[in-house]
C-alpha positions in Angstrom: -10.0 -2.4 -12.7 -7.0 -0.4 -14.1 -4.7 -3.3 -13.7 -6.2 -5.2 -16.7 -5.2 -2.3 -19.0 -1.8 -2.0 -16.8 0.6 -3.7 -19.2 -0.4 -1.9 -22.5 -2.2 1.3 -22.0 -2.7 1.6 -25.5 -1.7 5.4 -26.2 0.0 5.1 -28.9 3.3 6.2 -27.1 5.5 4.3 -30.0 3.8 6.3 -32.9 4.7 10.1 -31.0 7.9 9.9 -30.1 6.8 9.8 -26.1 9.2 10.0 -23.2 10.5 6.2 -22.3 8.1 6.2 -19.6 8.4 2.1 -19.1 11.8 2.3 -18.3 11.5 5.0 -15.8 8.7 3.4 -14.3 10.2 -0.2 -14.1 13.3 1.4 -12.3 11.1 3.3 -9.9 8.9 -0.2 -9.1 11.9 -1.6 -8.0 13.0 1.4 -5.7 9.3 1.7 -4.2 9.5 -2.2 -4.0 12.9 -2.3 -2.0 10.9 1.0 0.3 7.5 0.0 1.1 9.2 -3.6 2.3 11.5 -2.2 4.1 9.8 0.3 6.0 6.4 -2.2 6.3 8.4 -4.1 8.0 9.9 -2.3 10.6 6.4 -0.6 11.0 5.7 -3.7 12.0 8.6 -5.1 14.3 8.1 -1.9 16.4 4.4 -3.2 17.0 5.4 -6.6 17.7 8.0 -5.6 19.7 6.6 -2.8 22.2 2.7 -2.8 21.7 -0.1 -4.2 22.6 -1.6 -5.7 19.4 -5.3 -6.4 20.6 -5.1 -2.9 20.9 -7.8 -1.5 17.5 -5.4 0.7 16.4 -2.8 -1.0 16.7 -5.1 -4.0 14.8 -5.9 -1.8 12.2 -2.3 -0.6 11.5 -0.7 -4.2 11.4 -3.5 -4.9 8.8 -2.7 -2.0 6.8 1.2 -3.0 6.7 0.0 -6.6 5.3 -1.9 -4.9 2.7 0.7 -2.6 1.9 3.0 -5.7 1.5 0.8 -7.6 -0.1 0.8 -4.8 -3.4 4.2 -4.5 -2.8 4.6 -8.1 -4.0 3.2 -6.8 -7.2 5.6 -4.3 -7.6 8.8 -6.6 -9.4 6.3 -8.0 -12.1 5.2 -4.6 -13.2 9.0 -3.7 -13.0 9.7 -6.6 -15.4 7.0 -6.1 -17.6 7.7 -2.3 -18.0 11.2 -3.2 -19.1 10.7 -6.4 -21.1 6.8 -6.7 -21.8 4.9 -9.4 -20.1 7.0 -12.9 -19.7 5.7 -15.0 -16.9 2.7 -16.4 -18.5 -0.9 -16.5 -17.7 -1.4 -18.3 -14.5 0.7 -15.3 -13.5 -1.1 -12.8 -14.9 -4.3 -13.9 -13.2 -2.6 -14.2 -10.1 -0.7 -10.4 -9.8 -3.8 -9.2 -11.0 -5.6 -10.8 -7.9 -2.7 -9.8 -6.0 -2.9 -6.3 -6.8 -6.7 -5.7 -6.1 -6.3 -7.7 -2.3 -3.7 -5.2 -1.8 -5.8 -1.9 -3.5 -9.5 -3.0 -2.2 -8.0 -3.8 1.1 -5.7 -0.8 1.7 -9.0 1.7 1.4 -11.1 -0.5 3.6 -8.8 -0.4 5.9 -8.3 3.2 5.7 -11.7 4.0 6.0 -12.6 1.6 8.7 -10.1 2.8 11.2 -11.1 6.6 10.5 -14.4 5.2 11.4 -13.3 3.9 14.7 -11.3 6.7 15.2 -14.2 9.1 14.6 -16.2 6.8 17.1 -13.4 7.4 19.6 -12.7 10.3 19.5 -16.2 12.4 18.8 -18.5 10.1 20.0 -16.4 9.4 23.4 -20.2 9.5 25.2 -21.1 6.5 23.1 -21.7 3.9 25.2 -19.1 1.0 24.5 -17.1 -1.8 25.6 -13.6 -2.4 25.0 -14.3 -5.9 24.2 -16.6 -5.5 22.1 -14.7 -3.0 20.0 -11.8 -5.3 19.8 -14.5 -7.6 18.1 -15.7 -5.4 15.8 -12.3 -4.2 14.8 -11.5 -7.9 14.5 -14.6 -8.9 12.2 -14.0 -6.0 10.2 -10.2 -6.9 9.4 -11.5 -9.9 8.8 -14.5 -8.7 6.5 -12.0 -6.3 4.6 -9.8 -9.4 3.4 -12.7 -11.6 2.8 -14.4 -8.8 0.6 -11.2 -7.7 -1.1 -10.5 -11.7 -2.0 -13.9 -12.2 -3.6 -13.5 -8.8 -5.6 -9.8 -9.4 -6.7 -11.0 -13.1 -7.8 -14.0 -11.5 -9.6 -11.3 -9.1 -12.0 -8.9 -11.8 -11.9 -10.9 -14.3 -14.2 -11.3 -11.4 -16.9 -7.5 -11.1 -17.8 -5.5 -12.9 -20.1 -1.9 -12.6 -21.8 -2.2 -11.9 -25.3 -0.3 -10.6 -28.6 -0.2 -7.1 -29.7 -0.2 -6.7 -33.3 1.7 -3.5 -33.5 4.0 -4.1 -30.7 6.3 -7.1 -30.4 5.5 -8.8 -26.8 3.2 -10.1 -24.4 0.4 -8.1 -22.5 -2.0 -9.0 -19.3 -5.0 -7.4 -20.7 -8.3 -7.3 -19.9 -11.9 -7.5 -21.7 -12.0 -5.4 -24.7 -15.7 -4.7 -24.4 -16.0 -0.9 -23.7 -19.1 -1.4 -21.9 -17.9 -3.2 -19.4 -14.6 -1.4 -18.9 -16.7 1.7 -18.7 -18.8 0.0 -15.8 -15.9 -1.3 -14.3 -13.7 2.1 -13.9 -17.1 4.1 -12.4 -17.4 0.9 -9.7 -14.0 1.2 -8.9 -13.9 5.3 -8.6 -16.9 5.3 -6.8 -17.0 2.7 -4.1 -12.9 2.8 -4.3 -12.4 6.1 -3.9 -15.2 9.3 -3.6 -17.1 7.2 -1.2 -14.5 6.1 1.3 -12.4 9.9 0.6 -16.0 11.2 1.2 -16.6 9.2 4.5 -12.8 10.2 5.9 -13.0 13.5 4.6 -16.2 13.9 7.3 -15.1 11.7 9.9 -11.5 13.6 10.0 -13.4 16.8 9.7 -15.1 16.0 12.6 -11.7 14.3 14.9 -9.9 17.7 13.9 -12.8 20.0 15.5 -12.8 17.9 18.5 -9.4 18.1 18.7 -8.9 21.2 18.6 -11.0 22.1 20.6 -9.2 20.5 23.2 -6.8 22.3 25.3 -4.4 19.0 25.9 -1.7 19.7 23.9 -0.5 15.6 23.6 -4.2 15.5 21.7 -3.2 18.4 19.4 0.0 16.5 17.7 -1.9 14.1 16.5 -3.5 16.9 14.1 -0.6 16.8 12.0 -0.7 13.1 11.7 -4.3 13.1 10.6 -3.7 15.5 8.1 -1.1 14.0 6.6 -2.9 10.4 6.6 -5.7 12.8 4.5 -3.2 14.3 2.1 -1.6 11.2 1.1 -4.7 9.3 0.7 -5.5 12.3 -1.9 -2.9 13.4 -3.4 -1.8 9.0 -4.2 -4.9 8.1 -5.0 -6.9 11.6 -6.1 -5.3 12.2 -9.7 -4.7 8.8 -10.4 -8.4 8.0 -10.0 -9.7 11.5 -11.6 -7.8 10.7 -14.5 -9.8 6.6 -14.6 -12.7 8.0 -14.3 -11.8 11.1 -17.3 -10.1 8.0 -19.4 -13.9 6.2 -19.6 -15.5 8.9 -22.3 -12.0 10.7 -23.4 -10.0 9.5 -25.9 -7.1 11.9 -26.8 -6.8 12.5 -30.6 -3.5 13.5 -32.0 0.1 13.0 -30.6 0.3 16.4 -28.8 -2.9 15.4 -26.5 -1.5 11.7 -26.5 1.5 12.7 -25.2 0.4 14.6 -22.7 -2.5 12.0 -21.5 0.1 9.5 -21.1 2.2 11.4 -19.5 -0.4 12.6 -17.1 -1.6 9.0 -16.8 2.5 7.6 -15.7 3.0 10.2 -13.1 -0.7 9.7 -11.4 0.3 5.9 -11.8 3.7 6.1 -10.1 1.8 8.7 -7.2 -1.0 5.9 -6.5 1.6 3.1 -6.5 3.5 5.3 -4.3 1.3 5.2 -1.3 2.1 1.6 -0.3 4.7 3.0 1.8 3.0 6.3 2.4 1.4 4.9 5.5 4.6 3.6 7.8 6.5 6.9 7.0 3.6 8.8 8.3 2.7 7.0 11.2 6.6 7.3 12.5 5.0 10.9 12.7 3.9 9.7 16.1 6.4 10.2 18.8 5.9 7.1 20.3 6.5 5.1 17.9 9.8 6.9 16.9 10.6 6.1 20.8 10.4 2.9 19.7 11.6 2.5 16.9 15.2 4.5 18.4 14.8 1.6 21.1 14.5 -1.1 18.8 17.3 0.2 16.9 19.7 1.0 19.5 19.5 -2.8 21.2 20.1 -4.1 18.0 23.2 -1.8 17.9 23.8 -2.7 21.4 24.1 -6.2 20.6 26.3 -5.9 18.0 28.4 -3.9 19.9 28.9 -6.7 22.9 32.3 -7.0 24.7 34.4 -10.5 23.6 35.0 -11.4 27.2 38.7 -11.8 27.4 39.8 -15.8 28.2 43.1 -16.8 30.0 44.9 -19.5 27.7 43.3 -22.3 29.7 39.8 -21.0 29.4 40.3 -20.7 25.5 41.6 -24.3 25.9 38.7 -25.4 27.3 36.2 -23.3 24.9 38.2 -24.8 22.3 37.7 -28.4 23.2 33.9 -28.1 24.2 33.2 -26.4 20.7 35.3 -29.0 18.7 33.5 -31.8 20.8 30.0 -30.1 19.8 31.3 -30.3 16.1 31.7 -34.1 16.4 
């Protein structure tokens, strides 16, 4: 539930003299913002465009784009608000916060429910199933995921409200002040958010690598590299940031050198986590398929651009002339 703290840590960073992390950070939401849409996006003209989406994985990865997008959405309010406070009111508050945990709950259910059908796949190809019925499955659990992370974003998004700080001058989208329930709050969230589905992708990967490599086909080997680096950006986003949640629920940093470096810890895990919205598309274009595609998608468009003006004799720009003045009338 880090987002109800998200617009006034609360660090003290005015009192110590720390680095003007808010306006690095506001500059940087806007960059990641302009990033993750644009590459989101083409992720998912190229499946649109060339493959077949009742395929599962191909299900699963234009689900994970929408999520991505979905936090993206987020990603000019916490600009604004790093660089002027919060200024768009409550009903807005509410609603970015719900925005932000359909994107967060959604992205890691996601995550770990493809590695789960990829683990299925891959190491239990023996299992007896039918396509049709795993398209369903993937289906339902899409649909679960959204329906799950919609209830759960709803559930934080009552507890915030905008209020006054009296030491700084502005607005802040806060949440409940009662430690206990903050406390309960961040161990839910690292727990079920984070070591359990790391835990579960961490063994099912474990498992795809062994198989794989194990393999002698060496088209099955590639997709090592993409699996890795799906792992290692899931940890290395979402890892500190949540290490540091979970260290922030009995720490409290006492002075201005271990306040300094706590926030400063704490801005850079922030901006990682935030990052991996358009982790997920960059790593993907790992596959060389997709890059066929998305070189194919790019050169027609080029292509089109690029079209020959067949050249008209006076009387056949005469007659172009009058036909589209005649359509103007």
């Amino acid at each position: 539930m880090e987002l109800n703290y998200e617009f006034d840590s609360g660090f003290g960073e005015h009192d110590c003299g720390l680095f003007d992390f808010q306006t690095f950070s506001g500059v940087f939401y806007i960059l990641l913002f302009i990033i993750s849409v644009t590459v989101n996006i083409i992720l998912l003209c190229v499946l649109i465009a060339y493959e077949n989406l009742t395929n599962v994985t191909n299900l699963f990865v234009v689900n994970l784009a929408c999520s991505d997008l979905v936090f993206t959405v987020t990603l000019p309010f916490y600009a604004a608000d790093q660089l002027h406070h919060w200024v768009f009111g409550d009903f807005a508050c509410k609603f970015m916060t719900a925005t932000y945990f359909v994107g967060t709950y959604s992205s890691v259910i996601l995550l770990t429910a493809m590695t789960v059908d990829r683990f299925i796949t891959v190491v239990l190809h023996n299992w007896p199933s039918n396509h049709g019925r795993r398209q369903r499955c993937a289906m339902g659990t899409c649909a679960a995921a959204w329906v799950i992370s919609i209830a759960a974003a709803i559930s934080d998004a009552i507890k915030v409200k905008v209020e006054t700080n009296q030491g700084l001058n502005g607005f802040f989208c806060v949440g409940p002040s009662n430690s206990s329930v903050v406390n309960v709050g961040y161990y839910l969230q690292v727990s079920l958010l984070f070591f359990l589905p790391f835990a579960i992708i961490v063994f099912c990967y474990s498992a795809i690598l062994k198989t794989v490599l194990q393999a002698s086909n060496r088209k099955r080997q590639r997709t090592v590299v993409v699996v890795l680096c799906i792992v290692t950006a899931f940890l290395i986003c979402w890892g500190p940031y949540n290490i540091l949640l979970f260290i922030a629920t009995f720490y409290i940093p006492i002075g201005c050198y271990l306040t300094n470096r706590f926030e400063t810890a704490y801005n850079i895990c922030r901006i990682l986590a935030y990052s991996h919205c358009c982790m997920n598309p960059l790593l993907y274009m790992l596959s060389q398929k997709l890059r066929r595609h998305l070189l194919k998608l790019l050169h027609s468009q080029r292509f089109r651009r690029h079209l020959p003006v067949p050249c008209n004799t006076s009387s056949e720009r005469h007659v172009t002339f009058s036909l589209q003045w005649q359509s103007l009338l």
